[in-house]
C-alpha positions as a printed NumPy array, in Angstrom:
array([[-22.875, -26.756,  -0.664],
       [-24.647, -26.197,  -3.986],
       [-23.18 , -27.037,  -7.266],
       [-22.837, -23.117,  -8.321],
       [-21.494, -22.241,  -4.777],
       [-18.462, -23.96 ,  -5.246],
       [-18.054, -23.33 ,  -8.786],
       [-17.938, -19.837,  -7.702],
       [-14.687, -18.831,  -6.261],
       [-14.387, -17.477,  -2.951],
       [-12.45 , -13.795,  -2.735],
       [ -9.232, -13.553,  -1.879],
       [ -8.015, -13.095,   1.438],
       [ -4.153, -12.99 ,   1.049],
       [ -1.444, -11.284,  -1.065],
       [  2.317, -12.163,  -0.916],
       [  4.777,  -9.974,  -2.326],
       [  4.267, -11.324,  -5.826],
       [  0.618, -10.432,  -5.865],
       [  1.194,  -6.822,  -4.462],
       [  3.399,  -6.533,  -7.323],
       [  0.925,  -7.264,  -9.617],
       [ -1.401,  -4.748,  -8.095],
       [  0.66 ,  -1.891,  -6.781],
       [  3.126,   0.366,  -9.133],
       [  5.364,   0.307,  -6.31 ],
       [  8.656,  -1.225,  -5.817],
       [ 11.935,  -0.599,  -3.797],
       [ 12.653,   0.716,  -1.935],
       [  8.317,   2.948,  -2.029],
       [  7.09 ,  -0.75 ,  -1.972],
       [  5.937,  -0.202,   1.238],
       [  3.907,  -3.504,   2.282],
       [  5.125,  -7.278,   2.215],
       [  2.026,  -9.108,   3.202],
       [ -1.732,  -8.885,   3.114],
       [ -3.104, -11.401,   6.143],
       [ -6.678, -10.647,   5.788],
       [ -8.755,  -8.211,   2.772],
       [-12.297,  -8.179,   3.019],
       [-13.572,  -6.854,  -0.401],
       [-14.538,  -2.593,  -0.155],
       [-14.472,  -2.808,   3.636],
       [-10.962,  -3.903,   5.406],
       [ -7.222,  -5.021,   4.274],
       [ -4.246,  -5.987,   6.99 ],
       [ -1.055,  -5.816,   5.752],
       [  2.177,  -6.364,   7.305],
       [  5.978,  -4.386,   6.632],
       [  8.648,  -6.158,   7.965],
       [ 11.405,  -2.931,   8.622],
       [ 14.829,  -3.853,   7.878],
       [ 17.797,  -1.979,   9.177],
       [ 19.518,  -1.839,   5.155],
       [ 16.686,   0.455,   4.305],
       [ 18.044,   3.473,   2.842],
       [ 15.977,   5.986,   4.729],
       [ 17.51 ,   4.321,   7.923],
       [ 21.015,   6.02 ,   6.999],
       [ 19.914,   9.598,   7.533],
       [ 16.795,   9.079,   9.726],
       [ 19.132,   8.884,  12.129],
       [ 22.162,   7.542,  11.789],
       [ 22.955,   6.495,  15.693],
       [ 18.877,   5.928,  16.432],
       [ 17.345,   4.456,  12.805],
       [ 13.722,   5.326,  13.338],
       [ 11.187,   5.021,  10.29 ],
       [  9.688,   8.059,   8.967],
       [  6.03 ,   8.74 ,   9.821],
       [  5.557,   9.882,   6.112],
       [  6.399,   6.632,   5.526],
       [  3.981,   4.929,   7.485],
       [  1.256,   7.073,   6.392],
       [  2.438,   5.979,   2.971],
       [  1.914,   1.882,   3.954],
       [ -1.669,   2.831,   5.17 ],
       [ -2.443,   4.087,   1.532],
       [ -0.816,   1.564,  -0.688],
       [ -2.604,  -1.437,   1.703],
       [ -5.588,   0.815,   1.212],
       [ -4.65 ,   0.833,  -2.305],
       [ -3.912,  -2.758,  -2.739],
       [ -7.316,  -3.324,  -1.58 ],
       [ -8.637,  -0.556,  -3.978],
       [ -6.939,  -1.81 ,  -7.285],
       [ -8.299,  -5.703,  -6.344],
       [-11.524,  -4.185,  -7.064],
       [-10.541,  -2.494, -10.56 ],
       [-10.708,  -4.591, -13.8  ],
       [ -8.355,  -2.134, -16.028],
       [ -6.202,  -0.978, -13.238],
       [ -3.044,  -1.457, -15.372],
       [ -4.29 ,   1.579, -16.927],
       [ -5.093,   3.575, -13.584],
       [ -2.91 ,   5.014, -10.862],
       [ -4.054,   5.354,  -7.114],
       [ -2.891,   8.994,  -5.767],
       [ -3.35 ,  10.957,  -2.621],
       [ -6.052,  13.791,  -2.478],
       [ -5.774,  14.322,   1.427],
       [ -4.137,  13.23 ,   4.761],
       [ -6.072,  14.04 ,   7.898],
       [ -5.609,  13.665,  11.731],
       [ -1.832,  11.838,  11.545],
       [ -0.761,  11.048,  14.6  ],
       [  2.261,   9.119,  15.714],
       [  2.447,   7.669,  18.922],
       [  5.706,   5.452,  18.782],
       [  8.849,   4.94 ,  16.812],
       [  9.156,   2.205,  14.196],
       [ 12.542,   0.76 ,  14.319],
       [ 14.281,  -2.053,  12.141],
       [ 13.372,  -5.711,  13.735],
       [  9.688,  -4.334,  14.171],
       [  6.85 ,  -5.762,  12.428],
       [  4.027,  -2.757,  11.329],
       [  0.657,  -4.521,  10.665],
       [ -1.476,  -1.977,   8.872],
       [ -4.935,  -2.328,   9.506],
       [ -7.288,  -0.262,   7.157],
       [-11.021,   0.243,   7.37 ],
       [-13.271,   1.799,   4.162],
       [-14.958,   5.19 ,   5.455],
       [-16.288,   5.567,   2.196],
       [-16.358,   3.993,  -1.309],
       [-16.72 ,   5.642,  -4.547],
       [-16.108,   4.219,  -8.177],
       [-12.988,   6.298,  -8.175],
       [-12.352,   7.633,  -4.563],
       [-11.822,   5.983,  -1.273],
       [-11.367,   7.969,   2.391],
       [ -9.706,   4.951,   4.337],
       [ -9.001,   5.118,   8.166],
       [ -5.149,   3.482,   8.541],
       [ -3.871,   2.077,  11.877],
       [ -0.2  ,   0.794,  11.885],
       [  0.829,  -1.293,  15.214],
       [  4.029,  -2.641,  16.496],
       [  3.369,  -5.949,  19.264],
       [  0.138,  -4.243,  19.597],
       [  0.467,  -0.781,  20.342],
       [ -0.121,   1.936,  18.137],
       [  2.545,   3.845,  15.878],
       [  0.774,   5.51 ,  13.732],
       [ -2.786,   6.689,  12.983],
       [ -4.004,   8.322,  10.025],
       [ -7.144,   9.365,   7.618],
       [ -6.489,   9.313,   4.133],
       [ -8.616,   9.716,   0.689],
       [ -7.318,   8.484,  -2.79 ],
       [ -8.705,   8.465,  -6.001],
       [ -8.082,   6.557,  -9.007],
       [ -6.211,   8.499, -12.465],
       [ -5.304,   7.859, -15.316],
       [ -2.275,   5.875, -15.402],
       [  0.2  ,   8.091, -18.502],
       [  0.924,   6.029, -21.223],
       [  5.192,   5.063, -21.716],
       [  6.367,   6.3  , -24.239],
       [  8.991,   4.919, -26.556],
       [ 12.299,   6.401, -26.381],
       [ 13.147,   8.998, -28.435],
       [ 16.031,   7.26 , -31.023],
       [ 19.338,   7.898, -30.853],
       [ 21.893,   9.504, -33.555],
       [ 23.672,   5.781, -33.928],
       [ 19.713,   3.785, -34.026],
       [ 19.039,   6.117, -36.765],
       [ 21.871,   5.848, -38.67 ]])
């Protein structure tokens, strides 16, 4: 190995939660990913949700047979497509990642709490500012969920301050 090859770090090929944080807006209970296990740079990301029975969708969906929305699952294919995305972006504190289309969904088994979704994610096509991902979600293997989706980067709004109150002023 050559002096400037390891000078040069390799990319990276994990997340934990911390990092996700860092990259998605997200948190809970939307954070919908715990884990990245493998991210090749503008092609691929694996991510993994461990589902929890104390997550609030599970009380009305349904309350004797908790099974996890498939909105929801579409959702974890974009924000592991978007984790992969915003590793790419230099200013993304200053961008959002939003939906621009959902095509061919398709849920072939329930998601219930104790199960493991790994979300595998493949690049269809890569723009500066738009991505059209292909998601798979699996459970031991078999498929849950299966979706196409296409993002594209925004403008993230500036906070503002809050306005002052009567007893600030005063």
């Amino acid at each position: 190995m050559s002096e400037l090859e390891s000078a040069t770090p390799a990319p990276k090929k994990t997340l934990d939660i911390g990092e996700i944080m860092a990259i998605l807006p997200h948190r809970y209970p939307f954070l919908l990913i715990d884990r990245v296990v493998e991210m090749i740079p503008k092609q691929r990301i694996v991510a993994l949700k461990n589902v929890s029975v104390n997550e609030p969708h599970f009380t009305g969906h349904f309350p004797d047979y908790p099974i996890m929305p498939g909105v929801l699952m579409v959702e974890a294919i974009a924000q592991a497509g978007g984790a992969l995305l915003l590793t790419e972006i230099p200013d993304r504190d200053d961008k959002l990642m939003v939906f621009t289309g959902i095509e061919n969904a398709k849920f072939r088994r329930p998601v219930v709490p104790g199960d493991q979704l790994r979300i595998e994610v493949t690049v269809l096509n890569w723009r500066r500012t738009f991505v059209k991902m292909l998601g798979v979600a699996t459970v031991e293997g078999q498929v849950a969920c299966e979706a196409t989706v296409t993002c594209m980067l925004v403008p993230r709004p500036k906070k503002t301050a809050p306005a002052p109150t009567p007893e600030a002023i005063a």
